[in-house]
C-alpha positions, 0 to 999 in steps of 0.5 A: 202035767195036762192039768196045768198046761189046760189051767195055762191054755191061753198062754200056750195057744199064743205062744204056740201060734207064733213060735209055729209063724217064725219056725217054718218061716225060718226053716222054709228060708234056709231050705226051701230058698238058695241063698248061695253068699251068705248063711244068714238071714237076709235083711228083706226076710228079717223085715218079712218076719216083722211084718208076719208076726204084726199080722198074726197080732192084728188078725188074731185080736181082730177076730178074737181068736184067743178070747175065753180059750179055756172053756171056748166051745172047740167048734167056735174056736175053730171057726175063728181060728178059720177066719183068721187064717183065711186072712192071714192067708190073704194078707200073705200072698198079697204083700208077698206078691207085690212087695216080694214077689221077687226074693220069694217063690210062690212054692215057698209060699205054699210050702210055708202056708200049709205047713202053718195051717196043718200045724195050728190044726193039729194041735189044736185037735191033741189040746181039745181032744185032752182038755175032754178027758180032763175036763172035770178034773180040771173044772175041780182044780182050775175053776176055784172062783166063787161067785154069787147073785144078790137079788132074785129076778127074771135076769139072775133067774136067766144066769143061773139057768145058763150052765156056761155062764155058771160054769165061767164064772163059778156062780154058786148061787143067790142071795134075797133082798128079803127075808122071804125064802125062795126056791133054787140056788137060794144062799140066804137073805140080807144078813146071812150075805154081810155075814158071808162076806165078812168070813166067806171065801167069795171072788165075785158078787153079780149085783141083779136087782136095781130096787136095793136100797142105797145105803144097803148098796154102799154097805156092800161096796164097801165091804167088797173093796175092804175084802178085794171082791170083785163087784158087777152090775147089770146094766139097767142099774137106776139111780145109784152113782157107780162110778168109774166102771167097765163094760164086760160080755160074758157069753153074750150077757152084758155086766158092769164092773165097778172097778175098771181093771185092765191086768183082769185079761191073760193077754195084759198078765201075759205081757206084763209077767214077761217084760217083769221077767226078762227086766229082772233078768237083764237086772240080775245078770248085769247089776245084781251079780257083782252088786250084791257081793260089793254091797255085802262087803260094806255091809258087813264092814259097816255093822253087824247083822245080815246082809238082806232085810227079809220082812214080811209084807201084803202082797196080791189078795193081802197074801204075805211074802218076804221081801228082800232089800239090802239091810240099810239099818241096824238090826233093831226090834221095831222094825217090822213095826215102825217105818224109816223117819227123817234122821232116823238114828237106825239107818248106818251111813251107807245104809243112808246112801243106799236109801237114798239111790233106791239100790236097797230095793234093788234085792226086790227083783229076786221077789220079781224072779220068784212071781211075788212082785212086779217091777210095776205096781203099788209098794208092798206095805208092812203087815202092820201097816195094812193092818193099820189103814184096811180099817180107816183108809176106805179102799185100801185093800183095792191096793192088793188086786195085782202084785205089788211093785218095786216102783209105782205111780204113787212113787213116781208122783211123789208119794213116797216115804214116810206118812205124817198123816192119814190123808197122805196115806189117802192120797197114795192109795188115790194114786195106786187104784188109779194106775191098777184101773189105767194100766197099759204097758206103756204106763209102765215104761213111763214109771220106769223112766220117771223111777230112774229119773227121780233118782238122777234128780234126787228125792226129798222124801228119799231117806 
């Protein structure tokens, strides 16, 4: 138990501290203030507790509180957790001063900001006390990233010598540009690193040395977005077009990401796994459970065969997982292999309909509920398909960096369907590494807007 809640540390924090902000607050009101009318929360304290939790919000990010939480020195996080605090306290007795200085007492204030301040301390010090007890067997369990160096200079030089950064980011050791061997954590030269990555179990590569050469360069981008490793580089790179990138402080280190990728943050998987999961929910509850017995019925009616089509489908980091859909075909044998066609004579007639309403994908939240997929993301492809493209669609594999989706961007911008060419494959997986590297929550709302509408509307490439 300790080893998964420390593996969950920065979640547990976040949703720690607020439930701490909202519980004494509501305690302190139904306790501390006589409200002789009425038991319920007066409006004035509901607009109080709004304004409390988009403080905590705004402070926290200001001050980076729950940044690098895991392996945070605990001396560090206590001084920002202070600063936080400090500000937190200010902003509280000022808009309680001079906007509810009649509804609230000064000792309920104090009453509520020591029993806030005592109690994000003290579980601080039980978290920090058993994460050092922990500490090595979770740094065996929890940090599985392996990550290594190309090149050999004053820079790398300074990342290996650097336990923090090492110990961050799982750097394992280096590769030489040359075949001259060097003294250290040398992993090998230019032949050993393409074997490597080609069979190797590697997350990260740390690009250090701007004298290698251009083609070498490409060969192992290419390579690295081929097996969905991630690539960094320093910053005085020369000479090269990298791209769209993002700017990354590790410890005080500065690197290049090669592939800007907002859903790398626990803050953003956090926000995203929890509108997937309350979605899902409201889906299953309210449609799912008298849908699926409706849907059944015809099913069975209409053709022999199960109700769901179980297939099995890349998911994130190309892992397979079986997806759920409404079976809108006959059972056939090619259907993990070829894919619905314009006229298709498999596709039964409500099977026709379902496709065409999108209901047959509606099973996918069960995959949402069991953390397989997401509500928004790229479409999970058939492992043939993947098979397929991974070897003449450059990039493809970038598709799997985040979990797939029950709708996504390419969808919604009309990439959907069936493929008549290898450029339409092209297109769609342009239009997938563009939602993967511009997410934002509100993108997400967007699809889900333009998913509901398309349906409304109607779609061509629907069938």
């Amino acid at each position: 138990m300790p080893l998964f809640f420390l593996k969950k540390l920065t979640r547990f924090l976040i949703l720690g501290d607020y439930i701490i902000i909202n519980l004494f607050f509501l305690l302190g009101i139904n306790f501390f203030i006589i409200q002789p009318e009425s038991i319920h929360i007066a409006t004035d304290y509901k607009t109080q507790l709004l304004i409390l939790n988009f403080s905590w919000y705004i402070i926290s990010k200001l001050v980076k509180l729950y940044k690098d939480s895991y392996y945070r020195d605990s001396a560090k996080h206590f001084s920002t957790l202070s600063k936080a605090l400090v500000i937190f306290i200010i902003f509280f007795l000022l808009y309680i001063t001079l906007i509810y200085s009649e509804s609230i007492s000064i000792w309920f204030s104090i009453r509520y900001l020591v029993l806030v301040i005592s109690s994000m301390v003290l579980s601080r010090i039980v978290i920090f006390l058993v994460r050092k007890r922990y500490r090595i067997r979770i740094n065996r369990r929890v940090n599985t990233v392996n990550t290594i160096l190309i090149g050999k200079n004053n820079f790398s030089e300074t990342i290996l010598s650097n336990e923090d950064i090492r110990a961050t980011m799982g750097i394992r050791g280096f590769y030489t540009l040359e075949s001259t061997v060097k003294k250290g954590k040398n992993l090998g030269d230019v032949t050993s690193l393409l074997e490597d990555l080609e069979t190797g179990n590697i997350d990260n590569i740390i690009l250090c040395d701007d004298s290698i050469d251009p083609e070498l360069f490409d060969n192992i981008v290419h390579i690295s977005e081929n097996k969905m490793i991630r690539v960094y580089m320093v910053p005085d790179f020369k000479y090269i077009n990298i791209g769209p990138h993002s700017f990354s402080m590790i410890n005080g280190v500065p690197f290049l990401k090669l592939m800007p990728e907002p859903l790398s943050t626990q803050e953003n998987q956090l926000l995203k796994r929890t509108f997937d999961v309350v979605f899902s929910f409201l889906v299953f509850v309210f449609i799912l459970i008298w849908l699926i017995p409706l849907v059944a019925i015809i099913i069975k009616l209409e053709s022999k065969g199960p109700v769901f089509f179980l297939q099995k489908r890349s998911g994130i980091k190309n892992e397979p997982f079986k997806c759920f859909k409404f079976r809108s075909m006959t059972v056939n044998s090619i259907a993990d292999h070829q894919s619905a066609k314009k006229g298709d004579s498999r596709i039964t007639k409500f099977g026709a309909f379902m496709r065409k309403t999108s209901i047959d994908e509606l099973p996918q939240f069960i995959n949402v509920l069991l953390g397989q997929m997401s509500v928004v993301g790229p479409r999970p492809h058939m492992l043939s398909q993947t098979e397929q493209y991974s070897k003449i669609t450059r990039k493809y594999m970038l598709r799997h960096m985040i979990k797939p989706g029950i709708t996504g961007w390419a969808q919604v911008m009309g990439s959907r369907g069936e493929i008549f060419s290898d450029s339409d494959m092209e297109k769609r997986v342009g239009k997938d590494i563009w939602y993967i590297q511009n997410w934002t929550f509100f993108l997400d709302l967007k699809i889900i807007f333009l998913t509901f509408y398309n349906i409304i509307k109607g779609d061509e490439q629907a069938y």
